[in-house]
TORTORSE-191277 format. One record per atom (N, C-alpha, C): x, y, z. Coordinates in pm, whole numbers, plus 50000, padded with zeros to 5 digits. Each point is the difference from the previous one (the first is absolute). Example, Ala and Ser with C-alpha at 12.3 -4.5 7.8 and 13.67 -1.06 7.14 Angstrom:
BEGIN
513194943150780
499115011950000
500905012050000
499655010549928
500825011950006
499235010950073
//
This chain:
BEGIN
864474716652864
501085009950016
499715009050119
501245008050049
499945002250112
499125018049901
498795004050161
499875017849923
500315005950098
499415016249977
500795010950090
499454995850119
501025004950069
499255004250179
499645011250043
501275006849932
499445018250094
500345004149850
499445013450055
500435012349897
500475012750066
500925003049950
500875010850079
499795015649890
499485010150044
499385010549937
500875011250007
500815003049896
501035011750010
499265010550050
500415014450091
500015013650014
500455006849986
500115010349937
498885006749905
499924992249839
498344998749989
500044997649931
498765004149898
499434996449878
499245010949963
499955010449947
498505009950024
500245014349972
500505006750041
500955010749918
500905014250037
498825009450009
500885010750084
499225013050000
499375006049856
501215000849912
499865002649864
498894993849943
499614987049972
499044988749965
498705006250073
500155003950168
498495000650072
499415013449932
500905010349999
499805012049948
499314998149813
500614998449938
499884998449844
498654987050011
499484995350032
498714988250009
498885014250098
500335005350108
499195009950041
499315008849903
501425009249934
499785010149883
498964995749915
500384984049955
498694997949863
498584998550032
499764991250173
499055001750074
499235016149998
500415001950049
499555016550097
499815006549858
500954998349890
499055009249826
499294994049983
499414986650008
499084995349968
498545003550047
500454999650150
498895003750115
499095015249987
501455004449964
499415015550015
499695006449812
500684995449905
499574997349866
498694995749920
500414984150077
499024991749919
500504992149880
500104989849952
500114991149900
499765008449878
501044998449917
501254993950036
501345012249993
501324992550061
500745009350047
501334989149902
500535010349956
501304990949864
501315001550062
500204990450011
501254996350066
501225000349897
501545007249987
500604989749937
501084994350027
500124986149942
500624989450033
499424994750143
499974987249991
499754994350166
500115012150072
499644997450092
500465006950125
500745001350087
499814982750040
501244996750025
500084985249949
501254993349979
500494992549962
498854988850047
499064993850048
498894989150039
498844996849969
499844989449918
498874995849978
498824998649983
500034997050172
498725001550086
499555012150048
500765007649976
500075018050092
499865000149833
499835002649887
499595009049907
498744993549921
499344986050016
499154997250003
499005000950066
500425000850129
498785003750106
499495022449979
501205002949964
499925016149931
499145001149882
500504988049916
498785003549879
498664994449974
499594992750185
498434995449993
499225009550050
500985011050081
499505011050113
499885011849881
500805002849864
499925010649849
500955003149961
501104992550035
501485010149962
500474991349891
500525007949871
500084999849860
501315002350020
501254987749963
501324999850012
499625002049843
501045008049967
500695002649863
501894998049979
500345004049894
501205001749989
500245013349933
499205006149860
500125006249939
498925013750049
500575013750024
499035008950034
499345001349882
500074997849894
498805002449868
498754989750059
499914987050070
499024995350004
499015005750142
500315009850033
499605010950115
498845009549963
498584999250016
499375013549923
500325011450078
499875012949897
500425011250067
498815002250114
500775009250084
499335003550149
500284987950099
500234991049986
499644986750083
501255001050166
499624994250042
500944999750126
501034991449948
501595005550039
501084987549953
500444994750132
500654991950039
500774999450109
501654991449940
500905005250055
501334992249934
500354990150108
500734990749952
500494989550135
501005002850070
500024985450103
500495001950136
501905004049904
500024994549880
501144999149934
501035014049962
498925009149963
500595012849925
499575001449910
500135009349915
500285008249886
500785003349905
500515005349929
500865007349897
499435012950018
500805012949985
499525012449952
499015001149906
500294993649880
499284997149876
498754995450043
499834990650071
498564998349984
499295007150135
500945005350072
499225012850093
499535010249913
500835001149946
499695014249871
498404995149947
500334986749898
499084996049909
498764999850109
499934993850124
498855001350066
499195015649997
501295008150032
499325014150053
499325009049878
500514995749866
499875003549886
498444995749941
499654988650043
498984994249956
498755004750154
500375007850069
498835003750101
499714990750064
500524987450096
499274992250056
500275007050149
499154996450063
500164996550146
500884988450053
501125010350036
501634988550032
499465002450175
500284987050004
500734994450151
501174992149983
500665001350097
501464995149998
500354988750100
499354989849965
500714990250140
501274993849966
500895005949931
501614996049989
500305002250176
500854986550001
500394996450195
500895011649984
500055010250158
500835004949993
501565000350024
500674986250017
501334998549983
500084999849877
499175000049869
500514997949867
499985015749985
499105005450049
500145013649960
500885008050081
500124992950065
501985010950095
500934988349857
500034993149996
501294997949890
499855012949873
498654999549954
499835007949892
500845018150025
499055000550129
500485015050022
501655001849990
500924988550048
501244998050061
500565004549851
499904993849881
500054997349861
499655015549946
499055003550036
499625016749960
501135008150021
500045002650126
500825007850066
501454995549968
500714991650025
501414999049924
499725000449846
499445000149940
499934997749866
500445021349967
499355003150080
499935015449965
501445004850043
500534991450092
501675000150025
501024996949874
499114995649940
501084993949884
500554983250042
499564993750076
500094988750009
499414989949872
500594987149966
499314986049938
499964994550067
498954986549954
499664995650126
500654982249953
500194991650035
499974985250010
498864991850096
498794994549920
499184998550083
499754978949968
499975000950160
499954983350018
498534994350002
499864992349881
498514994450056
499694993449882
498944993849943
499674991749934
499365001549879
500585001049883
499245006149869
498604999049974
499065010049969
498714998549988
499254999250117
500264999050081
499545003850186
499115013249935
498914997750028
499645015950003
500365011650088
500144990050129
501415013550078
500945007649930
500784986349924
501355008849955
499505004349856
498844997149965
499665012449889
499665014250030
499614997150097
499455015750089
501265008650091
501444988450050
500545012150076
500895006349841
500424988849885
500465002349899
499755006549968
498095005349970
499165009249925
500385014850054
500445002950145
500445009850043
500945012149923
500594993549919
501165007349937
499674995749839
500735007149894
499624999649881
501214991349950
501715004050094
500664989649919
501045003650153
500894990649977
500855002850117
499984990350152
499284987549948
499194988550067
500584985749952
501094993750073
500384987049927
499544984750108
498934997649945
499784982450021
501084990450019
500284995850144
500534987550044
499374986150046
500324992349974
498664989050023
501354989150109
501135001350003
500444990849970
501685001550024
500694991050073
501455011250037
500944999849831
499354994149915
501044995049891
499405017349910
499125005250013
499805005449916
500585020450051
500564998350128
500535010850045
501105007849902
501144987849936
500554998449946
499535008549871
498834994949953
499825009649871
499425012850002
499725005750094
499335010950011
500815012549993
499385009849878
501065013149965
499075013050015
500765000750126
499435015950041
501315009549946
498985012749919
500645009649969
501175004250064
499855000850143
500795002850117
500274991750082
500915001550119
499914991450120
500265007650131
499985014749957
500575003750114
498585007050090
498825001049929
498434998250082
499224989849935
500464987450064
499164993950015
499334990750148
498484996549944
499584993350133
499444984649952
499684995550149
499424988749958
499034998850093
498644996249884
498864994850126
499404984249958
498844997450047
499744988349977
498305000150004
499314986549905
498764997050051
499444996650184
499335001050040
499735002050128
499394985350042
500094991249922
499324983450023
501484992749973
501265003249983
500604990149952
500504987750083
501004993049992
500684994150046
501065002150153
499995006850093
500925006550079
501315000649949
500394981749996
501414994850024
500785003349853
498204995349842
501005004749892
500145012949952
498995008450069
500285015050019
501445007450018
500544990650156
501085004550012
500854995749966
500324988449912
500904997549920
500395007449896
498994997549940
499805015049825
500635015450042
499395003150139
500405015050090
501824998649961
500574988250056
501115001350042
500484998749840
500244991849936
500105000849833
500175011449927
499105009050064
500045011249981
500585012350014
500164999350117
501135009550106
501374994349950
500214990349940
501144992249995
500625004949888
498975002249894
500255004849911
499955019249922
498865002450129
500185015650006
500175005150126
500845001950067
500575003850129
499305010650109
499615005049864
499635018650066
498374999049965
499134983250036
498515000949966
499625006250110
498775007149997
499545004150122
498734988949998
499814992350102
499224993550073
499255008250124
498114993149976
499535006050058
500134999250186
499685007250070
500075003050090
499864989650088
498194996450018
499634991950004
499694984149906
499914992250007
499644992549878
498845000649944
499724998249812
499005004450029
499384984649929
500234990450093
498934985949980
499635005450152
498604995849978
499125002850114
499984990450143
499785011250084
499644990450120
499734990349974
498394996549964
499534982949957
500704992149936
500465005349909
500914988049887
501404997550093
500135007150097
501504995750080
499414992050108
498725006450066
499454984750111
499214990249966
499824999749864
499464987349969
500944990449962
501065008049952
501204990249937
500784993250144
499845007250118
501124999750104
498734990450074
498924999049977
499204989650069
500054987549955
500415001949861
500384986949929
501224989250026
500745012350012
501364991450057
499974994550130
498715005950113
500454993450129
498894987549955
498864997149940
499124996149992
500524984249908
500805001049880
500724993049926
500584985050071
500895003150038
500894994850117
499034990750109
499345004250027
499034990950078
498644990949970
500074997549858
498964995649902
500464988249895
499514991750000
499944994649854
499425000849852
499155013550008
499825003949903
499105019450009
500355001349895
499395017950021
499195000749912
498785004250020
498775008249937
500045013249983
499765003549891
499735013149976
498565003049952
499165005050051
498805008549961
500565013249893
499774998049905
499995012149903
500144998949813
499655008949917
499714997149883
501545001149934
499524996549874
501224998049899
500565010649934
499575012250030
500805011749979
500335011650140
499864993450104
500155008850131
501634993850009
500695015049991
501554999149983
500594991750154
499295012850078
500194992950165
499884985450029
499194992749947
499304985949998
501114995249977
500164998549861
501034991049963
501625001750021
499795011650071
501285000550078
500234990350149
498955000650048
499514993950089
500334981050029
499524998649844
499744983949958
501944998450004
500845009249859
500914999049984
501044998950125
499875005850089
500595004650116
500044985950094
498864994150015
499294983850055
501394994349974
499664991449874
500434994549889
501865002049981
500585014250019
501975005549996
499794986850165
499065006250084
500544993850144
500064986150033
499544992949901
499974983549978
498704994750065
499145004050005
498184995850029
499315001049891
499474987349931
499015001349897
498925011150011
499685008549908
499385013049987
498774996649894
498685005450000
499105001249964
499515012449958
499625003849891
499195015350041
498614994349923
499135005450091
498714996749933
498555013650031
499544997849887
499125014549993
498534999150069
499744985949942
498775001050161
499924981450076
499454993150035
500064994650055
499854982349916
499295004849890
499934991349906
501314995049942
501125010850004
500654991649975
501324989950063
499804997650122
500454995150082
499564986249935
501354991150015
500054985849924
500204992950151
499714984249965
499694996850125
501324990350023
500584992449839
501254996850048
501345009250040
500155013250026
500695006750069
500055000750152
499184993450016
499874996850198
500184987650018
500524988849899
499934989450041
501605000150064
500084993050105
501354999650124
500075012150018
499715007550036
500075013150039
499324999950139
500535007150047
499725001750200
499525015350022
501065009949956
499855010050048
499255008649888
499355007949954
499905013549899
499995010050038
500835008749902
500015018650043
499335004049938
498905011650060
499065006849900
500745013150010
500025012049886
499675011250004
499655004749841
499535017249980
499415004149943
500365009049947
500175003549876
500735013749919
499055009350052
500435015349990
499495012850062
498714997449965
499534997549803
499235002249978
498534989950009
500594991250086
499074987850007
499115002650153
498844999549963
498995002250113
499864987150110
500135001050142
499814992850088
499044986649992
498585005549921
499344986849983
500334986449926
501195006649896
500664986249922
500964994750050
500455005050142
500924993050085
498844988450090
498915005950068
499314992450061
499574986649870
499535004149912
499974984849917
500764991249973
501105005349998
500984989249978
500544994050146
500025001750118
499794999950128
498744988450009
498755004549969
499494989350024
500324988549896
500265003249858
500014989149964
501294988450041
501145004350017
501094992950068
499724996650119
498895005350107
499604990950091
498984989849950
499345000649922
499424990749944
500614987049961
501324996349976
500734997549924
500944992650147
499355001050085
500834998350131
500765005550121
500125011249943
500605015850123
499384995650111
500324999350133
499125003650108
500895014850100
501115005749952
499885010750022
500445012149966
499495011850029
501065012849923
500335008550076
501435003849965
500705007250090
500715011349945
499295010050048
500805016449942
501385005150044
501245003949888
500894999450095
500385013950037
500655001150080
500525015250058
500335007149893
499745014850036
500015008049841
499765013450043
500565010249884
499925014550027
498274999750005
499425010250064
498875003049998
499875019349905
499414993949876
500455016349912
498485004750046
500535014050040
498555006650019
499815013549935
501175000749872
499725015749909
498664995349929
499475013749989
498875002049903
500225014049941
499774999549873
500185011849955
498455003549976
500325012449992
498155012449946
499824995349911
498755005849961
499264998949854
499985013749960
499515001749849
500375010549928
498875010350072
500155016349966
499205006350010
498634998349916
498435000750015
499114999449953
499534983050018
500884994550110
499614984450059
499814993150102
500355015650033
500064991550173
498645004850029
499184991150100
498795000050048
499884999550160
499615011650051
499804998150132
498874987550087
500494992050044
499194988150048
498395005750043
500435005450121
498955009550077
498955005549900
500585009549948
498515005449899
499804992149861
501094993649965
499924995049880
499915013149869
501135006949989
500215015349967
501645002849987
499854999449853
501415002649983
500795013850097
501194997250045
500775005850090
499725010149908
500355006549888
500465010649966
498455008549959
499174990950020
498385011250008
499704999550132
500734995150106
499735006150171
500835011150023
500694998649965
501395011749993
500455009149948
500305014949996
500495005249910
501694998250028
500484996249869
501424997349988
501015011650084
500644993450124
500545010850050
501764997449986
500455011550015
501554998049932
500114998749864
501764999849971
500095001749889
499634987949900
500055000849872
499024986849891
501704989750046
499134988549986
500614986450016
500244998250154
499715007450113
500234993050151
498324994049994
//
């Protein structure tokens, strides 16, 4: 049978800012801590990125009861609920917060109209720990859409403040379908400003589509609960190119390359660069003789790290013991 020849490597692809930041945070408590540092829930949605965390000391949980008191917590790249911000602060741990901060501008967005008297209609995927956390925001006044059929059933007290936001990994295209479903059906929604699916999840999806089209088949690097991922795979797959998602390299099957010429690689946010290079070599193994990266946004945001983490390179000395804090608290 005929195998690949080239491999054609979507851009951007990979880790988000959000992902580099929240994998730093558990690093750098560790460093400056010490083993072990309790994570909860993944961190982020990967595998290999929360296994390689818990050979270095980091203790993923789910439940803050399995937390001893005093201990360092850190929450994920995912979010929160109020409730278990509370329950953290209640039980004395040492919180760090590596929730990405586009989830936490949705949250704030949700705060602040909520105190308007707004409800909200929120798009995203049941049990997401995202949408348990932007949900967790509010006590009631929060209605779950998964889906344009279910717009239809949703009974807000009111209609004359309401908004609509969304998980920040979804779908673009079925995002804005559900959006419009919506508006269709409540006229006077206020929609956010900006969108709030993230940069990455819009150029990984928009790398897919140019990447699709020129392939006989698409790879995805990423695990079985990274929302982005399998949006990724799904997205392949609507465009008519057999789609793959696979979590590390093992599981790449070998009759899926048989007559196959071309392959597209790329990588959910939360999937680390080295499980792209394995599967890279192993499809050249397999016959590739070449790979070709294709034209692509080049993302260069990085967001900060929390106060009490950042480390000056030079002295190796946290910024905020070289410094006395000048200006007002939070610049």
């Amino acid at each position: 049978m005929n195998k690949p020849q080239e491999i054609l490597l979507a851009e951007p692809r990979g880790f988000c800012a959000g992902v580099d930041r929240a994998i730093e945070i558990v690093e750098r408590a560790l460093q400056k801590f010490g083993r072990p540092i309790y994570v909860r829930h993944e961190i982020v949605h990967n595998t290999y990125v929360v296994n390689d965390l818990k050979a270095k000391g980091a203790i993923f949980i789910e439940e803050l009861s399995d937390v001893p008191p005093g201990a360092t917590l850190v929450f994920s790249a995912h979010g929160v609920s109020r409730a278990v911000q509370q329950e953290a602060q209640a039980r004395g741990f040492s919180i760090f917060d590596a929730t990405c901060p586009l989830v936490t501008k949705v949250h704030v967005e949700v705060a602040k109209l909520a105190k308007e008297g707004y409800e909200f209609i929120m798009i995203g995927h049941k049990g997401h720990p995202e949408v348990e956390g932007t949900m967790g925001q509010l006590d009631h006044g929060i209605h779950l859409v998964e889906e344009v059929a279910d717009v239809a059933l949703v009974q807000p007290a009111q209609t004359d403040k309401l908004a609509v936001v969304t998980q920040t990994t979804l779908s673009v295209d079925d995002a804005a379908e559900i959006t419009a479903a919506v508006r269709a059906r409540f006229p006077k929604v206020r929609e956010p400003k900006q969108q709030d699916i993230c940069y990455a999840t819009q150029n990984r999806q928009d790398a897919v589509k140019l990447l699709s089209p020129q392939v006989d088949l698409v790879i995805v690097v990423g695990s079985p609960t990274s929302s982005n991922s399998n949006r990724l795979r799904e997205l392949a797959a609507r465009l008519g190119t057999t789609a793959y998602m696979v979590d590390s390299v093992d599981e790449l099957r070998h009759e899926w390359f048989d007559g196959i010429a071309r392959v597209g690689l790329t990588a959910g946010a939360s999937a680390p660069e080295i499980l792209v290079q394995q599967v890279i070599e192993r499809i050249k193994a397999l016959g590739a003789v070449s790979v070709r990266k294709m034209q692509g946004i080049e993302e260069t945001i990085k967001f900060p790290l929390p106060k009490g983490l950042k480390i000056d390179a030079a002295t190796g000395l946290e910024i905020s013991e070289r410094l006395p804090e000048t200006g007002p608290a939070g610049h």
